[in-house]
C-alpha positions as CSV (number, residue, x, y, z in Angstrom):
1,X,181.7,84.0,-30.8
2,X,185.2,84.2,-28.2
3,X,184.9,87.0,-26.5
4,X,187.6,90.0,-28.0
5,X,191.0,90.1,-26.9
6,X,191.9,93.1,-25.7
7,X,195.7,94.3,-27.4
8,X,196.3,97.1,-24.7
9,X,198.7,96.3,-22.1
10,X,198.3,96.5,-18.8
11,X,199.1,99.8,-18.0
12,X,197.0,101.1,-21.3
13,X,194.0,99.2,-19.2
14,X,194.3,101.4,-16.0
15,X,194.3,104.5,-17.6
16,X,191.1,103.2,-20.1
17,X,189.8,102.2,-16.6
18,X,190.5,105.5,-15.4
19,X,188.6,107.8,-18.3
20,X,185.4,105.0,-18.3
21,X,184.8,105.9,-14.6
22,X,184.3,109.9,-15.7
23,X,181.7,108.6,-18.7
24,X,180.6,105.4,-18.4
25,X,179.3,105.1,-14.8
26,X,177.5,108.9,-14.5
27,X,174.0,107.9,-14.6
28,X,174.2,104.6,-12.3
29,X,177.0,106.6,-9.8
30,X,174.5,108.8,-9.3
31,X,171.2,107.3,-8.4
32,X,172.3,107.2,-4.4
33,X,170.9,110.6,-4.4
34,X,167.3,109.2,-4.9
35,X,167.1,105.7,-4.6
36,X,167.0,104.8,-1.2
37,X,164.4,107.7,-0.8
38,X,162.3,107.0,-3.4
39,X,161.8,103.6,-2.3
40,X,160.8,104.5,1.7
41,X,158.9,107.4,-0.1
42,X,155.9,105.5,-0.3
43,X,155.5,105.2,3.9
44,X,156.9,102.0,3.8
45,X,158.7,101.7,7.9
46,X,162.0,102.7,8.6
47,X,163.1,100.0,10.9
48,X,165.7,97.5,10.9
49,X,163.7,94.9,9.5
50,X,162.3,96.7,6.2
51,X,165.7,98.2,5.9
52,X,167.5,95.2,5.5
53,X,164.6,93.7,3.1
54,X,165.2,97.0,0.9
55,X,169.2,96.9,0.7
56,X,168.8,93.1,0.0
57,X,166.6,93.9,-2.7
58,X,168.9,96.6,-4.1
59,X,172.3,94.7,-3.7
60,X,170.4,91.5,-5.4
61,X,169.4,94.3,-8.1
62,X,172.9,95.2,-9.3
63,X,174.1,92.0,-8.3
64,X,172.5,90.1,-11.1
65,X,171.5,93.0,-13.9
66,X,174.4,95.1,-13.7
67,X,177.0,92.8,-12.6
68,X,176.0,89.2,-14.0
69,X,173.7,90.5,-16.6
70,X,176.0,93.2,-18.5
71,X,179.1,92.9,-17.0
72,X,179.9,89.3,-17.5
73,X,177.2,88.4,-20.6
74,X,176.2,91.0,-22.6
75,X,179.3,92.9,-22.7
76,X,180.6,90.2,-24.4
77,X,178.6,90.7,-27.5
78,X,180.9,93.3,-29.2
79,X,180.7,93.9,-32.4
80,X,184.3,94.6,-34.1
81,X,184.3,96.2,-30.3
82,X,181.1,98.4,-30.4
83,X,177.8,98.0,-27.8
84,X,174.6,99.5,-27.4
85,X,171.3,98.6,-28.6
86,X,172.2,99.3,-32.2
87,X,175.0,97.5,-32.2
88,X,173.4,94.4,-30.5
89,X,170.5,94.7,-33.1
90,X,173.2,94.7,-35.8
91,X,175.2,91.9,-34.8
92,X,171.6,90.0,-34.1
93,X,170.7,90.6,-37.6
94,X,174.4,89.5,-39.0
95,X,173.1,86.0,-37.3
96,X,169.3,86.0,-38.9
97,X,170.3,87.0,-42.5
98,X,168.4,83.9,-44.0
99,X,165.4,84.5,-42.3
100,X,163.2,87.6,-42.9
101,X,160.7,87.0,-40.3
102,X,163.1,87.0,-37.3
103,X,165.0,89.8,-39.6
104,X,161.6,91.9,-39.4
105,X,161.4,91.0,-35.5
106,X,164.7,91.8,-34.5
107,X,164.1,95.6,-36.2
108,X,161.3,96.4,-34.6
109,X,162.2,95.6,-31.2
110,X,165.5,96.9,-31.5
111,X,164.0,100.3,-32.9
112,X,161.5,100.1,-30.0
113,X,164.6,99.8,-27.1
114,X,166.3,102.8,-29.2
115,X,162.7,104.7,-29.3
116,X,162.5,104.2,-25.3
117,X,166.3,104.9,-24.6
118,X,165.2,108.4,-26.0
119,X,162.7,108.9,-23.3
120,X,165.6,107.8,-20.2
121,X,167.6,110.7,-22.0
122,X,164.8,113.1,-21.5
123,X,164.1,111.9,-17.6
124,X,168.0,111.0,-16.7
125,X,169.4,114.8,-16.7
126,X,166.2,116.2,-15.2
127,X,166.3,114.1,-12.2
128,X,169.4,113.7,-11.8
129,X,170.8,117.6,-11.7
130,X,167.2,118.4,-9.7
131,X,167.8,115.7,-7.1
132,X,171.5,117.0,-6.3
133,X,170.0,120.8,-6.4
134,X,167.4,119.5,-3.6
135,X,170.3,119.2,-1.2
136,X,169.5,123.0,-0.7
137,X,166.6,122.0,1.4
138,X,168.7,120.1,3.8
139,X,171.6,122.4,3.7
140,X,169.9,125.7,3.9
141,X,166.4,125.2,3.8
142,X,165.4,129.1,3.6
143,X,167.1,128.3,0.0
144,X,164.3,126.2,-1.1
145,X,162.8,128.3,-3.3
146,X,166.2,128.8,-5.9
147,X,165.9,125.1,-6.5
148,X,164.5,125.0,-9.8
149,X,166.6,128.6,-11.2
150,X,169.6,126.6,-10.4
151,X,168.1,123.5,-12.1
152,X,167.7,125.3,-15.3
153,X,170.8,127.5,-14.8
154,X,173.2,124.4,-14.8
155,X,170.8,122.5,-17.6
156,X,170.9,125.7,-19.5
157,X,174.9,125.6,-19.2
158,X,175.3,121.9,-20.0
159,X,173.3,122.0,-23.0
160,X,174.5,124.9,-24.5
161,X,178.3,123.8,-23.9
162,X,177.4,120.7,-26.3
163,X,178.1,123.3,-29.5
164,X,181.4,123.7,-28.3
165,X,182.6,120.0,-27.9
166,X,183.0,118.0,-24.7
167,X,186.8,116.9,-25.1
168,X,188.1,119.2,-23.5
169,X,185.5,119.0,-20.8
170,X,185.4,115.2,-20.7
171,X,188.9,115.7,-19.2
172,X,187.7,116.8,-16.3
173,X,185.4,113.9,-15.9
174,X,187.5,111.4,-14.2
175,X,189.3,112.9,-11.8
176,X,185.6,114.3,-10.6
177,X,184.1,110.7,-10.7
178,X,186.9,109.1,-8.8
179,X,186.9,112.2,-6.0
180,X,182.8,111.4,-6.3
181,X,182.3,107.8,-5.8
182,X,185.6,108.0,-3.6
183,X,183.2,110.1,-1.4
184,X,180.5,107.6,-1.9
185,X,182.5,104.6,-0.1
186,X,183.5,107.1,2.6
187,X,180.0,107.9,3.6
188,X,179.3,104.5,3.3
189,X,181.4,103.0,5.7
190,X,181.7,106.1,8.3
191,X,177.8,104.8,8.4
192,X,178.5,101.2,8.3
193,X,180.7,101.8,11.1
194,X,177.8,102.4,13.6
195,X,176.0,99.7,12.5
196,X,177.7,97.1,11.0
197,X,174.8,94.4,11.2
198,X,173.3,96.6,8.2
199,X,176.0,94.4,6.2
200,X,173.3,91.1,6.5
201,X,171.4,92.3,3.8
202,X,173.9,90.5,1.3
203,X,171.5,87.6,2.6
204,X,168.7,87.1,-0.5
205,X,167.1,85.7,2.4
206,X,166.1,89.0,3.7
207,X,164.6,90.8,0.4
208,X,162.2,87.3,-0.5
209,X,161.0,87.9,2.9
210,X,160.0,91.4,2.7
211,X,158.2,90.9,-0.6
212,X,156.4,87.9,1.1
213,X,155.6,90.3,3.9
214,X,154.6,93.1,2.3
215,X,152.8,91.5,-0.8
216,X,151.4,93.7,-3.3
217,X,153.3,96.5,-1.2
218,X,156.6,94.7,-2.2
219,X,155.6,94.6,-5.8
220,X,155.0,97.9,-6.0
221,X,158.5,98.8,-4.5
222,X,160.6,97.1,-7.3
223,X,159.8,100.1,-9.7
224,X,162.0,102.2,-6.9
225,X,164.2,99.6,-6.6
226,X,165.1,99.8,-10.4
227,X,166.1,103.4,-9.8
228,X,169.5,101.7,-8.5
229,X,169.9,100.2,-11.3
230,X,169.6,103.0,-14.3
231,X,172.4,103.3,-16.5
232,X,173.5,100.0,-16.1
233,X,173.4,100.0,-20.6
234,X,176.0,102.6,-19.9
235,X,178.6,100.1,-19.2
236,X,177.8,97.9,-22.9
237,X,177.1,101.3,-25.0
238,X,180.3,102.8,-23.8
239,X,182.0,99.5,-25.1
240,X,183.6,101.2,-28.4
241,X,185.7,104.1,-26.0
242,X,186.9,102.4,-23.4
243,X,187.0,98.5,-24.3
244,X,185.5,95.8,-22.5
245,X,188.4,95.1,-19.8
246,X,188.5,98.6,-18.7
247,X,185.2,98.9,-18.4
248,X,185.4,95.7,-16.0
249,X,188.0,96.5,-14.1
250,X,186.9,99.8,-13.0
251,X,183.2,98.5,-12.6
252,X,184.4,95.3,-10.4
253,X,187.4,97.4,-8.4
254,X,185.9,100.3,-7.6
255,X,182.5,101.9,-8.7
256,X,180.6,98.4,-7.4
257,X,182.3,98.6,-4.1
258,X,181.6,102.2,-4.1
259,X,177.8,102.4,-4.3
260,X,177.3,99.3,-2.2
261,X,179.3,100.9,0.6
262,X,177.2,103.8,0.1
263,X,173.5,101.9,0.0
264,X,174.5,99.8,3.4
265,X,175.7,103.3,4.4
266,X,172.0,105.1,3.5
267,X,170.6,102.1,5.0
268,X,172.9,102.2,8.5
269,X,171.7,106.3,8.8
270,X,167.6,104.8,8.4
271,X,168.1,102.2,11.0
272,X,169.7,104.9,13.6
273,X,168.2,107.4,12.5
274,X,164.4,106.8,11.7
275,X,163.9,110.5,10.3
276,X,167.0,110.9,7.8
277,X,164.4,109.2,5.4
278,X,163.9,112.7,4.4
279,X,167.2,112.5,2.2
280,X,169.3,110.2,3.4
281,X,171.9,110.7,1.1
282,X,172.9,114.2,2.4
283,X,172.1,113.5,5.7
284,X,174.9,110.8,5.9
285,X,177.5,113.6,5.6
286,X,178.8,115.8,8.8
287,X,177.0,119.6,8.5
288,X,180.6,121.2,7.9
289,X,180.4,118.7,4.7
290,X,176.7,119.5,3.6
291,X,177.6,122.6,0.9
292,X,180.8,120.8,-0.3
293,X,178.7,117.5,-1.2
294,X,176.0,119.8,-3.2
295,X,178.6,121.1,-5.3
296,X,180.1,118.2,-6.1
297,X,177.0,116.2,-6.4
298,X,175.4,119.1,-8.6
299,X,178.9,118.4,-10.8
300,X,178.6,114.4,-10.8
301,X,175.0,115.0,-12.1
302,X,175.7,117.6,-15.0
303,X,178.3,114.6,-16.0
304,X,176.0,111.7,-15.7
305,X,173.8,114.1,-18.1
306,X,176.5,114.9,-20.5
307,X,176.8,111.3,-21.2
308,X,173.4,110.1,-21.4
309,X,173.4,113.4,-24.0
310,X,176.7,111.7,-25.7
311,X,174.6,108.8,-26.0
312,X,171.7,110.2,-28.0
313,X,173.9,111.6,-30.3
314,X,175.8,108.2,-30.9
315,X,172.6,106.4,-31.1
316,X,170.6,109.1,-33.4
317,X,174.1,108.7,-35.4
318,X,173.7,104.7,-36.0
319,X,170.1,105.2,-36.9
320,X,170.9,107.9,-39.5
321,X,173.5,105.3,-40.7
322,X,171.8,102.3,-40.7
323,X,168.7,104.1,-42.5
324,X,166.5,103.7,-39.5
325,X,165.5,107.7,-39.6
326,X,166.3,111.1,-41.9
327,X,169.6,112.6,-42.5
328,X,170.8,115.2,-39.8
329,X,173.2,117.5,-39.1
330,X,176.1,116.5,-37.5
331,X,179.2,117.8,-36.8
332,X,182.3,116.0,-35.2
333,X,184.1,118.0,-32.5
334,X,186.9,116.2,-31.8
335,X,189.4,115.4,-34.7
336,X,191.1,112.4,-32.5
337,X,188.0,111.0,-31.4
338,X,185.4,109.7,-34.3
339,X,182.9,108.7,-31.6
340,X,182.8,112.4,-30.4
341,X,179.8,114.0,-31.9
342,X,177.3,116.8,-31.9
343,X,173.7,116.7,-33.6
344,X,172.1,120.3,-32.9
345,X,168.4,119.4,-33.6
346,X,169.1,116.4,-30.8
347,X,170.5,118.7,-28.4
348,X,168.0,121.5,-28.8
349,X,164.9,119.0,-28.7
350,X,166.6,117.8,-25.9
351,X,167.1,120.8,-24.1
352,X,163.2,121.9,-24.2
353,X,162.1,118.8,-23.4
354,X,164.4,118.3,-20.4
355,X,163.3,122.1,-19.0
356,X,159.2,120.8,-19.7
357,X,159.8,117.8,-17.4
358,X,161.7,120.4,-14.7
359,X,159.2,123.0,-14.8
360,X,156.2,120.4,-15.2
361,X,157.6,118.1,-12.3
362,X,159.1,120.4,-9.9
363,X,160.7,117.5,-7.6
364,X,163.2,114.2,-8.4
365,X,160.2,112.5,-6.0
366,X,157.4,113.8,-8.8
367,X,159.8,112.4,-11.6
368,X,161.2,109.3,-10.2
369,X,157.2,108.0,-11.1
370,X,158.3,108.6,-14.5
371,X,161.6,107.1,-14.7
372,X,162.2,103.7,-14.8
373,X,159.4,102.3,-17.8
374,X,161.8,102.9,-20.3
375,X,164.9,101.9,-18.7
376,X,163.6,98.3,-18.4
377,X,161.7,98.1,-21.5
378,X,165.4,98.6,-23.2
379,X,167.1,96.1,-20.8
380,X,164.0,93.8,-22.4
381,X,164.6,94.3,-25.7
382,X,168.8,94.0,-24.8
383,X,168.1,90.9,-23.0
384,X,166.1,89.5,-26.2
385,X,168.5,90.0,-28.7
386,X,171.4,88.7,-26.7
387,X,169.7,85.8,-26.8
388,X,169.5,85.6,-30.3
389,X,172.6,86.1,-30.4
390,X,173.9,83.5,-28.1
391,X,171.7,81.4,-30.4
392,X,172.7,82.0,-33.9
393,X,176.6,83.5,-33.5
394,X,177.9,81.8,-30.1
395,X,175.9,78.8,-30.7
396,X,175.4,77.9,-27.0
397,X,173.4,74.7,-26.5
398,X,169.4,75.0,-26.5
399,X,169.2,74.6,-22.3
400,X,171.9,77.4,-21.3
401,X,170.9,79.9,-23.9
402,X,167.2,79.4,-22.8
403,X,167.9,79.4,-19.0
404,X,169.9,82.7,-19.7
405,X,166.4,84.2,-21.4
406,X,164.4,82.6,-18.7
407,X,166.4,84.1,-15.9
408,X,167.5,87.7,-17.3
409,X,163.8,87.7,-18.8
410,X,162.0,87.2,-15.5
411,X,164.3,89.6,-13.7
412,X,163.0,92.6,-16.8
413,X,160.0,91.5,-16.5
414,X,159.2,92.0,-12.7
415,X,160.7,95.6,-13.1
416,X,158.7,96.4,-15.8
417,X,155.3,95.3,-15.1
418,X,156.1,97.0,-11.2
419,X,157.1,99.9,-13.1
420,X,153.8,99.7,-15.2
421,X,151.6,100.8,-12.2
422,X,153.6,103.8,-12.4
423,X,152.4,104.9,-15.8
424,X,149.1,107.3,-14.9
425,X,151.4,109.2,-12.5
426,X,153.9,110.1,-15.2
427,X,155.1,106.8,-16.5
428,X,153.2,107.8,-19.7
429,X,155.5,110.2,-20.9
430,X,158.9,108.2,-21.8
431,X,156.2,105.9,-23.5
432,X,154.6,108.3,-25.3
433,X,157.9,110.0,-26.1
434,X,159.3,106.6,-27.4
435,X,156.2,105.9,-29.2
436,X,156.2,109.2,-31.5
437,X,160.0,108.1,-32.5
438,X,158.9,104.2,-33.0
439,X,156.0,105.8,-35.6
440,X,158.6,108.4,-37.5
441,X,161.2,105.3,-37.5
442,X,158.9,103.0,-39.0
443,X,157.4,105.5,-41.3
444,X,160.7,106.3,-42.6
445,X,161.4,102.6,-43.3
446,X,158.6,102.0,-45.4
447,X,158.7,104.9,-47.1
448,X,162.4,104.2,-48.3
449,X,160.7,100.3,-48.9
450,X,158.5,101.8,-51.2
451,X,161.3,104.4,-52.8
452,X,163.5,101.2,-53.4
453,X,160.6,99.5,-55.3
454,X,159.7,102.2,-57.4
455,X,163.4,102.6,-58.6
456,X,163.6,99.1,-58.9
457,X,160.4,99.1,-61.8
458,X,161.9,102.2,-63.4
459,X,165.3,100.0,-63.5
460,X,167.0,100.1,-66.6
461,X,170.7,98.3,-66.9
462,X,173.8,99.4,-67.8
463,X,173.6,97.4,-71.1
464,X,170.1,98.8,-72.0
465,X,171.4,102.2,-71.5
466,X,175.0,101.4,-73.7
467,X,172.4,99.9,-76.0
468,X,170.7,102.9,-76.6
469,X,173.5,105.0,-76.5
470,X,174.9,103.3,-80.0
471,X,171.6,103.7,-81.7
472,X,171.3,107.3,-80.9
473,X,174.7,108.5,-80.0
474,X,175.0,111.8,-77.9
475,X,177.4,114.6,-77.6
476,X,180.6,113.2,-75.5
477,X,182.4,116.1,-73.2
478,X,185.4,115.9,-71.6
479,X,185.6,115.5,-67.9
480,X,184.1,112.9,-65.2
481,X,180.2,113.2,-63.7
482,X,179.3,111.1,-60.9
483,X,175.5,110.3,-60.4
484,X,174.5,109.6,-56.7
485,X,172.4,106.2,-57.0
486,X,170.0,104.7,-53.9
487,X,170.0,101.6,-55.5
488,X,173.3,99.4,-55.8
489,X,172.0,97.8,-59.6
490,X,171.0,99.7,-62.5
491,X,171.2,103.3,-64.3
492,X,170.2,106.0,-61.7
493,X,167.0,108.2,-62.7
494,X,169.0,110.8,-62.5
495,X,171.6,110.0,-64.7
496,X,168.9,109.1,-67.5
497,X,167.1,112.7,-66.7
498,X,170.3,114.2,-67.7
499,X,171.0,112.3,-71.1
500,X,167.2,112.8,-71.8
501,X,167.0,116.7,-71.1
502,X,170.4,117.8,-71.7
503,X,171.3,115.5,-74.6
504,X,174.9,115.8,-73.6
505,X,177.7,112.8,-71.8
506,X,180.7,113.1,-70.2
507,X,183.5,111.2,-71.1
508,X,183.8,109.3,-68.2
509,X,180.6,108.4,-65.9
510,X,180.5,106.9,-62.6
511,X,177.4,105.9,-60.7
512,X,178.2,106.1,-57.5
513,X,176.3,104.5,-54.2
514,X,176.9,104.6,-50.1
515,X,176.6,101.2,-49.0
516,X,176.1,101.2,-44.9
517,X,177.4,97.9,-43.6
518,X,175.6,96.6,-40.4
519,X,179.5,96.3,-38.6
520,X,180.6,99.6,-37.0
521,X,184.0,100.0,-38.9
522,X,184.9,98.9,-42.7
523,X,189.0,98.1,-43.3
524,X,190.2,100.8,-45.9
525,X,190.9,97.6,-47.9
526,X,187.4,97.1,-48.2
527,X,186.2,100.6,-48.6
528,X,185.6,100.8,-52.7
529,X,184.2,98.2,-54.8
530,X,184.9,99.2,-59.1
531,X,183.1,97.5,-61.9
532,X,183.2,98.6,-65.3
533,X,180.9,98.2,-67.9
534,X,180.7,97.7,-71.4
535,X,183.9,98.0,-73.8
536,X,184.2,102.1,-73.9
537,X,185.7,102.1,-70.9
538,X,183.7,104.9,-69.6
539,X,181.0,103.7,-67.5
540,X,181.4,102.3,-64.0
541,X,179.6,101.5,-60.9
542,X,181.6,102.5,-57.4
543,X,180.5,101.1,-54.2
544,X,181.7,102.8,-51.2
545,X,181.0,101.2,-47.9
546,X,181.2,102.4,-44.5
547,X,179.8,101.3,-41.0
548,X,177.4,102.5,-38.7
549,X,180.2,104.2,-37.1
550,X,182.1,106.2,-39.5
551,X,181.9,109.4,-40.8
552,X,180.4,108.7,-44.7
553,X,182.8,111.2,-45.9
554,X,182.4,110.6,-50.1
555,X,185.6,113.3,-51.0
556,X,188.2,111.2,-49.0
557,X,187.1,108.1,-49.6
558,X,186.7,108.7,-53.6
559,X,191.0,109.0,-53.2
560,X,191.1,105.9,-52.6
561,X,189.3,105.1,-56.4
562,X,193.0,105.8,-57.2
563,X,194.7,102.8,-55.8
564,X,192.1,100.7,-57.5
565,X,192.7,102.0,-61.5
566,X,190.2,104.3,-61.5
567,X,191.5,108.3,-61.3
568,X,188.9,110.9,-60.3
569,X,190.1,114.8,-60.8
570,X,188.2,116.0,-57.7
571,X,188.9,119.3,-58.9
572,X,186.9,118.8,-62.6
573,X,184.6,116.3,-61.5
574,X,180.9,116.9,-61.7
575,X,178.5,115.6,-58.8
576,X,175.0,114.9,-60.4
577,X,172.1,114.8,-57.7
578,X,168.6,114.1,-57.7
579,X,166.2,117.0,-56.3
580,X,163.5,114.3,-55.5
581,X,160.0,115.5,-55.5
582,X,157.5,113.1,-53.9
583,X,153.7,112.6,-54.4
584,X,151.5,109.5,-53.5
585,X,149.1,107.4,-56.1
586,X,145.1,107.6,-54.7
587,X,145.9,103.8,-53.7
588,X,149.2,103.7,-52.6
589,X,150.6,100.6,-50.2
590,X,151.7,103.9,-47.2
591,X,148.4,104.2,-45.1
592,X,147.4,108.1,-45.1
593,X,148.2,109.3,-42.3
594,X,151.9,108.3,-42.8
595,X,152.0,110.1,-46.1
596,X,152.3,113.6,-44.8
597,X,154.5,112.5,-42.1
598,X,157.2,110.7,-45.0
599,X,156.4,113.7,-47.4
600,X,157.7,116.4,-43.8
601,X,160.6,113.7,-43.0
602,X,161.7,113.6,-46.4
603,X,161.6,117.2,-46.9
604,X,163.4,118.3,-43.6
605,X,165.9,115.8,-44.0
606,X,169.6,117.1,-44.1
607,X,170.7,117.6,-48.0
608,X,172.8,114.6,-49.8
609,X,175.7,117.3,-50.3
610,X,176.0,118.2,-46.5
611,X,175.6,114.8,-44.9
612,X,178.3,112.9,-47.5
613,X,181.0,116.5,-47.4
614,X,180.2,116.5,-51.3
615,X,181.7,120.2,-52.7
616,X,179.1,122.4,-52.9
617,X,180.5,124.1,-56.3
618,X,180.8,120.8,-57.9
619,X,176.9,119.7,-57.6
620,X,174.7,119.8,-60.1
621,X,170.8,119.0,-58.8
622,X,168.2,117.7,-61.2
623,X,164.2,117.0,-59.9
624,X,162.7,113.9,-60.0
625,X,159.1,113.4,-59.4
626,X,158.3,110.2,-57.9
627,X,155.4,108.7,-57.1
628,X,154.9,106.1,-54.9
């Protein structure tokens, strides 16, 4: 597949370039704070030597995951210009159609990366606004004790400012990032200045030999060494906003140069100054510049949080879409921007469990030995189905698409298994977290497996039901009803409940069905598919589809029936849907203990009417008993 050609001129590009730096770069712009002492944490020496190992280690780091790995490959899987792990997994599966059992595979490891990017978007925000809050010890260490109220206060604030939108908020973001990473290069190379020779570690030369040195020491400082590194799926997930030359340009000309400057800086401080270890970061700054650099690092954090938050919501959104979990709430707060979205029982689950890890933690040192397990366990599972789709899309010859596995694979894999000794000390948690959503995304799957298969026994066809319809003929009204169908072939239950019960048609019936395409956006040209049945002239089947991306919004997109023959009164028309009441047969395919957790999902799911903007006054609901 070519890569997407951008249509926005040059000038469009810069200011794209601009707006990604305020979004797209948050989480990774801000690791500086902890990185470098997370990785010295340990008691590993401060001298020139090990210094220039660990800045080798983290420029290699970025170098080749951020840079090579994203950057230059993956960012060129777009699909229809979307990225993330959902869209990746979609455009995988557009490649493996023919094959269920690589179908099956790529689902379940690209629901496992989305169940483990939920547990970074727990960790991110906590670590990031505590670790810029610490700065208080340095700055005014009699302070110490107000670093966890102000954690909470600016949490508290950020997460209760999601009901409100972020657009006019994100506005703010750039000019803060640039005036952040701006300040980033500065203290960089004011450091760099008094010891330039910091500048070797570009050398690989100098991280293999520390890890030969230091041995199973060295293995175990590669799960710090990934902190630099987090947020590096920013850059393909933000994709969709920004585009992918934007994104490039203001990675390659000025947030890379930025946070290298800054590292060799950190690492310049160490080698002068042996006892900066204690937070090396602040202590690069000049003490008139100490309170200045907390505010604005306590600002650059709440934005790396906002859009790791922004990011949930997106990727809750695609599940919902794509089936993957239960219908939710959401509400759209921008009316320019389709991507901007709020989910409030994301946000609120969120916001608890982002104050649990504070309050449990109490330190960015205590949480860093939970973060970084699910960061690379979805940089796995990106790295996987890129392959696949290198394979069955681009078509690259068998030796260059497995040296790209064998390479990016190896890389994942030495962060994760180093990141795996981190597990008893806290690692457990994104795990755990990401394995509670894998079960309730699985379990919603097979449930709405075994939903389809019941409604496809109870299947009866158009033709059967026209059939019966002449032998027993029933009471025509005037008007149009539309029956909401699951299924995209046969007579709805519902629809039959009706004739059965209420002995009673309307002139004109429609069986209607949402049809979610595994392509972010559907051309308008495409949205409706009509087929009538039968010689009346009154029944018909509409298909309306929609991608993972778009608002499923059924009253609009009905108008557009119109240009196709078919004329719906919006303002008569009767919306017939099924009240569905589950129960589960003794020997039923779903294990037990899934039942109860499909009967609760089902139950709390967010009502047909709501999710697809169906008018409220013109629903009729009917209960259905199903059991499966």
């Amino acid at each position: 597949m070519p890569e997407k050609q951008s249509v926005h001129t040059q000038g469009q590009v810069n200011t794209l370039a601009l707006s990604a730096i305020g979004v797209v770069f948050g989480d990774i712009g801000t690791s500086p704070l902890y990185a470098v002492k997370e990785v010295f944490h340990g008691g590993l020496p401060t001298d020139a030597t090990h210094v220039l190992g660990v800045l080798s280690l983290m420029f290699w780091a970025i170098t080749l995951v951020v840079t090579t790995k994203y950057a230059i490959f993956i960012m060129r899987a777009d699909n229809k210009g979307e990225g993330g792990i959902m869209a990746l997994m979609a455009l995988a599966l557009q490649g493996s159609k023919d094959n269920p059992t690589r179908k099956a595979f790529i689902v379940t490891i690209g629901l496992l990366g989305a169940s483990l990017f939920y547990g970074d978007s727990m960790i991110t925000p906590a670590i990031s606004v505590l670790s810029a809050v610490e700065g208080l010890q340095i700055v005014a260490p009699r302070l110490d004790h107000y670093v966890l109220p102000i954690t909470i206060a600016v949490l508290s604030a950020l997460f209760i400012i999601q009901t409100k939108g972020t657009g006019k908020v994100g506005r703010m973001f750039a000019p803060i990032m640039c005036f952040w990473f701006a300040t980033l290069g500065l203290l960089g190379a004011v450091n760099i200045v008094q010891h330039p020779d910091v500048l070797m570690a570009v050398n690989p030369c100098y991280a293999i030999s520390l890890l030969f040195e230091l041995g199973w020491k060295g293995f175990l400082i590669m799960g710090s060494v990934v902190l630099a590194i987090t947020g590096a799926e920013a850059l393909y997930a933000d994709m969709g906003h920004f585009g992918l030359k934007p994104i490039r340009l203001a990675w390659f000309s000025f947030v890379f140069p930025a946070l290298l400057l800054n590292y060799f800086g950190q690492g310049a401080l160490l080698i002068g100054n042996p006892q900066a270890v204690e937070n090396p970061f602040y202590l690069m700054a000049p003490h008139w510049a100490m309170y200045p650099l907390l505010i604005l690092a306590t600002l650059s954090t709440v934005i790396a949080s906002q859009a790791v938050i922004s990011g949930a919501f997106s990727v809750t959104r695609q599940a919902i879409q794509l089936g993957y979990c239960p219908r939710m709430n959401i509400r759209h707060t921008s009316g320019d921007e389709m991507g901007q979205v709020y989910l409030p029982a994301v946000n609120w689950l969120l916001m608890v469990s982002v104050f649990i890890l504070v309050l449990s933690f109490r330190s960015s040192s205590a949480l860093a030995s939970a973060y970084g397990i699910a960061v690379t366990g979805t940089m796995i599972v990106d790295t996987i189905l890129a392959f696949i789709v290198i394979q069955a899309l681009w078509q690259w010859n068998k030796p260059t698409s497995i040296t790209f596995l064998s390479i990016f694979l190896i890389i994942d894999l030495l962060f994760l298994s180093s990141n795996s000794l981190k597990i008893p000390h806290g690692g457990w948690l994104p795990l755990v977290v990401g394995a509670v959503l894998f079960l309730i995304m699985t379990t919603w799957i097979r449930g709405k497996e075994l939903l389809a298969r019941y409604l496809d026994e109870k299947r009866v066809l158009f033709e059967e039901l026209e059939q019966r319809l002449r032998d027993r003929p029933l009471v025509t009204v005037p008007g149009t009803a539309i029956y909401m169908a699951r299924s995209v072939h046969g007579v709805p239950q519902v629809l039959l409940h009706n004739l059965e019960h209420n002995h009673v048609m309307h002139e004109k019936l429609i069986v209607l069905t949402i049809v979610t395409r595994e392509e972010p956006y559907i051309d308008e040209a495409h949205r409706v598919k009509i087929r009538m049945f039968g010689d009346s002239g009154n029944f018909y089947r509409v298909k309306l589809y929609f991608g993972f991306q778009e608002e499923q919004d059924v009253r609009r997109a009905l108008q557009l029936c119109c240009h196709e023959g078919l004329v719906i009164d919006q303002k008569t028309v009767s919306f017939f849907i099924g009240s569905e009441k589950l129960s589960f047969r003794r020997k039923s395919p779903m294990p037990k203990w899934r039942r109860s957790l499909f009967s609760f999902l089902t139950h709390n799911s967010t009502s047909a009417i709501e999710y697809f903007k169906i008018p409220v006054e013109r629903v009729i609901e009917l209960g259905i008993r199903i059991e499966l």
